[in-house]
N, C-alpha and C positions, 0 to 999 in steps of 0.2 A: 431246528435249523442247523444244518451244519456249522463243524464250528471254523472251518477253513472253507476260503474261497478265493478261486484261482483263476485269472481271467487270461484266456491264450487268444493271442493276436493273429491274425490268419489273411490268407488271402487266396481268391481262385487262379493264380495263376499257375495253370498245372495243374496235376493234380498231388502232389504231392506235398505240399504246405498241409492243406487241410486232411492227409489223411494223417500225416502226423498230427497234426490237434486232435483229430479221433481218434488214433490210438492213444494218446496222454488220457482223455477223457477215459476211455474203457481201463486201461491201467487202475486209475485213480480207484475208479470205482469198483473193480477186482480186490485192489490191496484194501481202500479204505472203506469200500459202501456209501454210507450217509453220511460221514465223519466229513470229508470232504467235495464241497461243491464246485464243478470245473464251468465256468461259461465261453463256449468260442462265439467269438465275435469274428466275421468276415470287414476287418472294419475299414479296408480301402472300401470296399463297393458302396458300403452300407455309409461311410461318415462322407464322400464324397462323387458329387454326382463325374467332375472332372479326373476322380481315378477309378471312374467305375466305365467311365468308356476306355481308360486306359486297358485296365482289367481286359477289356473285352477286344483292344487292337492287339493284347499281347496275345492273349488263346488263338487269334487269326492270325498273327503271324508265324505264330509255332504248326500249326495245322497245314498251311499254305506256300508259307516264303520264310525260315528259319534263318536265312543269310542275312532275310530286314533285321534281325535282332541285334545286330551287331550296332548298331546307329539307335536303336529303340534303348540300347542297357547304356549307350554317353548319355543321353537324354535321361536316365532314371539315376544315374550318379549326381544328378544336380541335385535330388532331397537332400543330399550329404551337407551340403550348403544349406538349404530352404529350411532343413528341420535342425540345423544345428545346436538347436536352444528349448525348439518347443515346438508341437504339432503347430502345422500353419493351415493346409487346406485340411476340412474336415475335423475341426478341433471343436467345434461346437457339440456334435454328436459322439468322440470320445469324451467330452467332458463330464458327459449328459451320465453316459454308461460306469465312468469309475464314481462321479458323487452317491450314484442310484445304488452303485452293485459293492464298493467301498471292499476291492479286493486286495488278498492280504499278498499276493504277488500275481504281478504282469508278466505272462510268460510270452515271448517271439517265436513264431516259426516262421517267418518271414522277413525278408532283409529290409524291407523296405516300412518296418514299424518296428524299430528299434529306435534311431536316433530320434530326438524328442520326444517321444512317447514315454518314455521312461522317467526323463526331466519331469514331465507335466504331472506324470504321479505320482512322484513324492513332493512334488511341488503345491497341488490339491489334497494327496491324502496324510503327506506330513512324512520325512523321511522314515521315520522311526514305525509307521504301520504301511510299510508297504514294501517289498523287494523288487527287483527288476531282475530276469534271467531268456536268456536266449539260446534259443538250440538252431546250429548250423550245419546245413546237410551236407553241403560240397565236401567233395576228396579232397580237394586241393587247392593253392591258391596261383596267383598272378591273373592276367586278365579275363575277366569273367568272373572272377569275386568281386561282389558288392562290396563296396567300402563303407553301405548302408549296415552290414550288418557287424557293423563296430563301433557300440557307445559304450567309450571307459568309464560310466560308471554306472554300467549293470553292476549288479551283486554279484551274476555267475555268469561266464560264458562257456558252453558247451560245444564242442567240435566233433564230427565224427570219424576223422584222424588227425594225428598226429602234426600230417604237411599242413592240415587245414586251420590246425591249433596255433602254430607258427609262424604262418602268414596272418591269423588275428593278433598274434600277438607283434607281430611288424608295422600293423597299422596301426597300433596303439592301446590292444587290450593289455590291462596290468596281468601277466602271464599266474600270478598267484589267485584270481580272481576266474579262472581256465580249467575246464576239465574237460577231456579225451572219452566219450562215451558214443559206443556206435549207432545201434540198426534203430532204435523206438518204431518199432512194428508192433501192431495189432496182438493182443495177447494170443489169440488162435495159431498166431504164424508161431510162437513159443509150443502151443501144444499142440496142436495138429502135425507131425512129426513120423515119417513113412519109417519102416524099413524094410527087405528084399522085397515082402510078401504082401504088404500093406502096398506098393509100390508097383506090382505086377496086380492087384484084384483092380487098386484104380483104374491102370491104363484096360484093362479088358473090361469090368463092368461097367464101370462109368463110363469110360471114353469110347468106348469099342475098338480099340487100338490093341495093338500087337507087344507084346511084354520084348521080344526078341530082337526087336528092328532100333536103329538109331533115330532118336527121338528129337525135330528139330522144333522148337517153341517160337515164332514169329508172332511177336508183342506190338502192344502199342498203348498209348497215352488213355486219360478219360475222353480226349477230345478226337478221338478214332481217325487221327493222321495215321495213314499208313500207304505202304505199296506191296501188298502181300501177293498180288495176283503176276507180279513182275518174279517173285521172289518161288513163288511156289512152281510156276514154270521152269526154273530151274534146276529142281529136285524131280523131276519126271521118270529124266533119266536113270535113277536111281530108285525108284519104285520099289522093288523088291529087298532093298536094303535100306530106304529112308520110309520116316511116317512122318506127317507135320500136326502141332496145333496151331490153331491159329485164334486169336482173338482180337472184335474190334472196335473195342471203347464204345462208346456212345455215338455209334456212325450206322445208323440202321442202313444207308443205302450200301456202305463197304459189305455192310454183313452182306445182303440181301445176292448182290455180288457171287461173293467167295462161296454161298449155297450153290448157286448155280454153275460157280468154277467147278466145286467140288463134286456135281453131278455130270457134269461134262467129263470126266477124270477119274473116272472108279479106279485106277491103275495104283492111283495113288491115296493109302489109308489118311483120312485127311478128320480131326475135330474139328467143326468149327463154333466160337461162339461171338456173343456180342459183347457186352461189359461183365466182367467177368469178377467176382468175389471169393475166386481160389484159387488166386495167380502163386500163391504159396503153393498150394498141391502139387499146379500146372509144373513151377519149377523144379518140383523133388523127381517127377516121372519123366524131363527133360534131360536130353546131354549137354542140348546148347541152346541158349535163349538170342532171337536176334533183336534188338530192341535199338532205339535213341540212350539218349545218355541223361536221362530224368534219373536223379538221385534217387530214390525211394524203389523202381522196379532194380536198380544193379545193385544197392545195398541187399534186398532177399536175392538177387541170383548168389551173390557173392554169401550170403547167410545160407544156402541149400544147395549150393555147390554144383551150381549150375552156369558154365562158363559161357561168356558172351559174346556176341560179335554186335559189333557197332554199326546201328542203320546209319549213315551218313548222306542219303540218296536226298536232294533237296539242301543240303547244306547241314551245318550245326550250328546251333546258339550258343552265344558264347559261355553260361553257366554250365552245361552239357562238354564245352569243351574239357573244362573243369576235370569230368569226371572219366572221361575219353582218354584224358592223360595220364591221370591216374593209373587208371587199367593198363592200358600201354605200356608205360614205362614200368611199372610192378611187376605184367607177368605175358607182355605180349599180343595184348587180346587185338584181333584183326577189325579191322574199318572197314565197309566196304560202302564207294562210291557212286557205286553202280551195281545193277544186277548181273554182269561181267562179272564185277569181284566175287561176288556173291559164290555165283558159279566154280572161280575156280578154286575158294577153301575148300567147298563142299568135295570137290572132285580130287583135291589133295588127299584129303582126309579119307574118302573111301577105297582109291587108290593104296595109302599107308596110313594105318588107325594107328601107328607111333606118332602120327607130326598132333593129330588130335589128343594125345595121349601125353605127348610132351605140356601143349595149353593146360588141360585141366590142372595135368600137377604145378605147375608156376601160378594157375588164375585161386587154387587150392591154398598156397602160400601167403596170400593174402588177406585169408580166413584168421578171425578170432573166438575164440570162445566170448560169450558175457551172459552174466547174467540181468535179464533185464527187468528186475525190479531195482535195482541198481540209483538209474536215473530218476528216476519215479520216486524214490523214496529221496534224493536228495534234494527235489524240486519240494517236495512236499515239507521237509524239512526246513525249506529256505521258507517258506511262507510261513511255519508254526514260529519261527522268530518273530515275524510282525506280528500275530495273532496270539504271542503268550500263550500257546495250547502245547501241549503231549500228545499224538496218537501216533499208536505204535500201528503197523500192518498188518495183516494177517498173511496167512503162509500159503504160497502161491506153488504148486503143483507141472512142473515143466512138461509134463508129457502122459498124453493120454492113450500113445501109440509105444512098441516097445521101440527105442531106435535099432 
């Protein structure tokens, strides 16, 4: 039996909650093996039937109507209240999972299972075996930070900047109790790692794509909102000097689509795929990725140095504004509204590859190194205090590729 165990709180809304719990999980189990056992629980959907339909208005409002979010995230600030003290809806089926599973820390990747959650288990499993610690994705804060994902008395809160670290700490995290850690991506995105030549075999053997052309990446969610076929109409005109990939979540009729866009359109070098599991790759062979503002796809643009434009067509939620600002004010990165906008960076930029040239080095600026066993070993640290244990990690290998 392992002798540490780690239970991360998760939720689907997005997809980004729960790929960070998978990447924690594979971490773990890279550095530790068997030493350490990680369980994610989905535990809105799973401990309640009334946030598991919420669960499922938020994914339909992100897909559909992003502007409703604005009114759906006043309504989600109310657990701030509700859970003040102690889970209230679905507290039967967490109770059920920390007596059974008796873990030595409660890890959050979700704003909305922090407050109370935390209370309740050191309150069932005894403060002295149990830690509480949270990791939060946003850039930045003001509105569109949950106020959920601040209970002063986690053991750790973690930020993935600075701004983000300081607005927690405004809303009342004890700033000593605070750490500044960025990307927690998938160990692969660490080693899987291009340079020139790794980078020109991709785009030709894989992709069948051209090594020499500017390489635009039109992204999207797990939940395959997208407007690709507005966007790729755009770059026509520029055929002979633009290539596009394209990918589209979990939307087999978007796909089904963009096949036949991309048959109609031979002019234009065109990938296309469905849900895709090498959005890492996609972004090393990319100049520019055009995406929403889901934490998780612009922390790796921003980790592979792949500058962004902000889909805005449909609106923004207000957590995405978050990160929209971020971007913005740091190094400029363009919004665009419409496929108008769209149009006219693209036509800036091939007109003068200075004004493009200018973006990347500013969106560049914003880049850090880390190393990321970093995180991973101080979570795991934080539980071997409840658990009276020692294990040390084993030595993790960053690249498989030369950079």
């Amino acid at each position: 039996m392992a002798r540490v165990r780690i239970l991360v709180l998760t939720s689907s809304t997005g997809a980004g909650h729960d790929t960070r719990a998978q990447a924690f999980a594979e971490w773990c189990f890279e550095l530790y093996r068997h030493e350490v056992d990680v369980r994610i629980e989905q535990m809105l959907e799973k401990s309640s039937g009334f946030f598991s339909a919420g669960v499922r208005f938020y994914n339909w409002i992100q897909k559909k109507s992003p502007w409703v979010h604005k009114a759906f995230y006043l309504f989600v600030e109310l657990l701030s209240w509700l859970n003040r003290r102690t889970v209230t809806l679905g507290r039967a089926y967490y109770e059920s999972v920390l007596r059974e599973y008796q873990p030595h820390l409660v890890f959050s990747v979700h704003d909305c299972l922090n407050r109370g959650y935390f209370q309740m288990a050191k309150r069932i499993l005894g403060p002295e075996r149990v830690r509480c610690a949270t990791y939060c994705g946003e850039f930045s804060g003001g509105f569109g930070y949950s106020i959920n994902w601040v209970e002063p008395s986690a053991d750790l809160y973690v930020s993935r900047t600075d701004t983000a670290r300081d607005y927690a700490v405004k809303l009342g995290m004890p700033i000593a109790r605070t750490q500044v850690r960025g990307y927690l991506m998938q160990p692969r995105s660490s080693i899987e790692v291009f340079n020139a030549k790794n980078r020109a075999d991709y785009l030709s053997a894989t992709l069948h794509l051209r090594a020499d052309l500017f390489t635009v990446f039109l992204a999207t969610g797990g939940n395959g909102a997208n407007n690709h076929v507005e966007l790729l109409a755009k770059l026509l005109p520029y055929a002979d000097k633009i290539q596009a990939i394209v990918i589209c979540g979990n939307n087999r009729e978007a796909y089904n689509q963009l096949v036949r866009w991309r048959a109609a359109h031979p002019q234009l070098n065109c990938f296309v795929d469905g849900f895709s599991g090498e959005v890492h790759l996609l972004m090393q062979v990319s100049d520019v990725i055009v995406t929403r503002g889901g934490t998780t796809t612009c922390a790796k643009a921003l980790h592979f140095r792949c500058p962004i434009i902000f889909n805005a067509l449909g609106g923004i939620m207000p957590q995405e504004e978050l990160t929209v600002k971020f971007f913005q004010r740091g190094a400029g990165v363009e919004r665009i509204n419409n496929a108008a906008d769209f149009e006219t960076i693209i036509a800036a930029w091939m007109a003068d590859p200075s004004v493009y040239d200018r973006l990347h080095d500013n969106f560049l600026k914003l880049r850090y190194e880390e190393n990321p066993t970093v995180l991973i070993t101080e979570l795991v640290d934080l539980a071997q205090q409840a658990a009276g244990t020692s294990i040390k990690p084993g030595l993790f290998s960053p690249k498989i590729y030369e950079a």
